[in-house]
N, C-alpha and C positions, 0 to 999 in steps of 0.2 A: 856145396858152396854155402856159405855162410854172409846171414844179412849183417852188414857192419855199419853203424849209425853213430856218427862224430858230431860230439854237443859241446859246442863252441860257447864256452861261459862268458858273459861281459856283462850283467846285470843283476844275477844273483850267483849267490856260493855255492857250494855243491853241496854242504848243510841245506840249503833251501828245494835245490833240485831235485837228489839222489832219492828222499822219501817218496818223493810224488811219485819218479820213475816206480820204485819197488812197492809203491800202493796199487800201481797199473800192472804191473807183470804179479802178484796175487792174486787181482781180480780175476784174472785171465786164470787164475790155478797154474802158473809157472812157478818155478824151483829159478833161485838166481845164487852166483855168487859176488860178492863184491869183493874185488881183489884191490888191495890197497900198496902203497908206498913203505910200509913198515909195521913192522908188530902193535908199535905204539898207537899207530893210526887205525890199524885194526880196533884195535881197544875202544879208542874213542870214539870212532862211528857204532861201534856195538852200543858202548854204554848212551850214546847222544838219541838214536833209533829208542830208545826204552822210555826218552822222553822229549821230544821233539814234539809231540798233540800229543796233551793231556787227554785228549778227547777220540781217540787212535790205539789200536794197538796193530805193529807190523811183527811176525813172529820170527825171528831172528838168533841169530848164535855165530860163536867163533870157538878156537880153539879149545877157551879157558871154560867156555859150557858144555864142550863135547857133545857126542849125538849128532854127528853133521848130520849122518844119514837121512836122519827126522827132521834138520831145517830145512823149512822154506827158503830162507834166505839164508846164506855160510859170508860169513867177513873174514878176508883173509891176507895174508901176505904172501901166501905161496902161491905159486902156480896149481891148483887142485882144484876138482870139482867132484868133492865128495859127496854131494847130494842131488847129483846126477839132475842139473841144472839144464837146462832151456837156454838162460842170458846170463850171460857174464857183462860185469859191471867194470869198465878198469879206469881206476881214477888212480890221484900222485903220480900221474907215469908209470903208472904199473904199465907193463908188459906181459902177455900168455905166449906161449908155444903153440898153446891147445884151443885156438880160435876155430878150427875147424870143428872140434867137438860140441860146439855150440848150435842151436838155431841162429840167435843175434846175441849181437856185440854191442856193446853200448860204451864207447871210447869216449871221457867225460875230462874236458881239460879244459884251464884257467887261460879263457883269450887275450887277460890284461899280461900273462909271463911270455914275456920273451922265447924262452925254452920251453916252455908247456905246450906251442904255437910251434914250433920250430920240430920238437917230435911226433906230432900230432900231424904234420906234411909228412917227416919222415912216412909215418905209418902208415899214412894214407899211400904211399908210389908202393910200399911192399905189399900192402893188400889187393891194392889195386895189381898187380902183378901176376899175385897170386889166381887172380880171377871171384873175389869174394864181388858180392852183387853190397856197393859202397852209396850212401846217403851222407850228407852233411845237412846237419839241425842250426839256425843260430837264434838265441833272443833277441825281441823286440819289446816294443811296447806290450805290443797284443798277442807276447805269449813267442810260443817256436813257429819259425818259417822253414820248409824244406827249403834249403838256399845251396843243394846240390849241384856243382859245376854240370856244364852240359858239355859234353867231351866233343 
């Protein structure tokens, strides 16, 4: 079973979130991927991570650097977990087949979109279905609240 953890965005962007999360899953010495909505957006989470804290370094790669096996963190658009990752990261709507291959799941969607909101329910009734042990995260002022329904 797999811990799946739903981050309900309404106060900052997933530029602002996604480092922090991937500075805490390296601290910890975890392997992550972050699976994106397109090639394109692969890209530019790679190249934005190389300068997002000047005063930071997060060790990072995607296709066009090769070497998954050697990153810490893989940016991607496929479905893959070449670097034999711990958390998978799925933003844009990405989708995995291979959530169970994971420890956690970090399902990262836009609370202001209509349809960000609307598949992010979807996902939550099939995982929950599935029997994955499920959390929901939301911002506030003072940061994330577990604001997990209580069934």
């Amino acid at each position: 079973m797999t811990e799946i953890r739903f981050y309900h965005l309404t106060r900052k962007a997933l530029e602002q979130v996604l480092p922090e999360l991937l500075e805490k899953t390296v601290e910890r010495g975890a392997r992550a991927v972050v699976m994106t909505g397109s090639a394109e957006r692969a890209e530019y989470l790679t190249q934005f991570l190389w300068t997002y804290n000047p005063n930071g370094f997060l060790p990072h790669g995607n296709a066009k650097d090769g070497n998954a096996a050697q990153q810490p963190i893989w940016i991607t658009e496929t479905d893959e977990r070449p670097n034999d990752a711990a958390f998978l990261f799925l933003t844009d709507g990405a989708e995995s087949a291979r959530v169970s291959e994971y420890e956690r799941v970090m399902e990262i969607f836009d609370g202001n979109d209509a349809e960000a909101l609307a598949a992010a329910r979807r996902r939550w009734g099939v995982y929950k279905k599935d029997g994955h042990a499920l959390s929901y995260w939301q911002q506030t002022d003072k940061g994330w609240v577990d604001a997990t329904p209580k069934d």
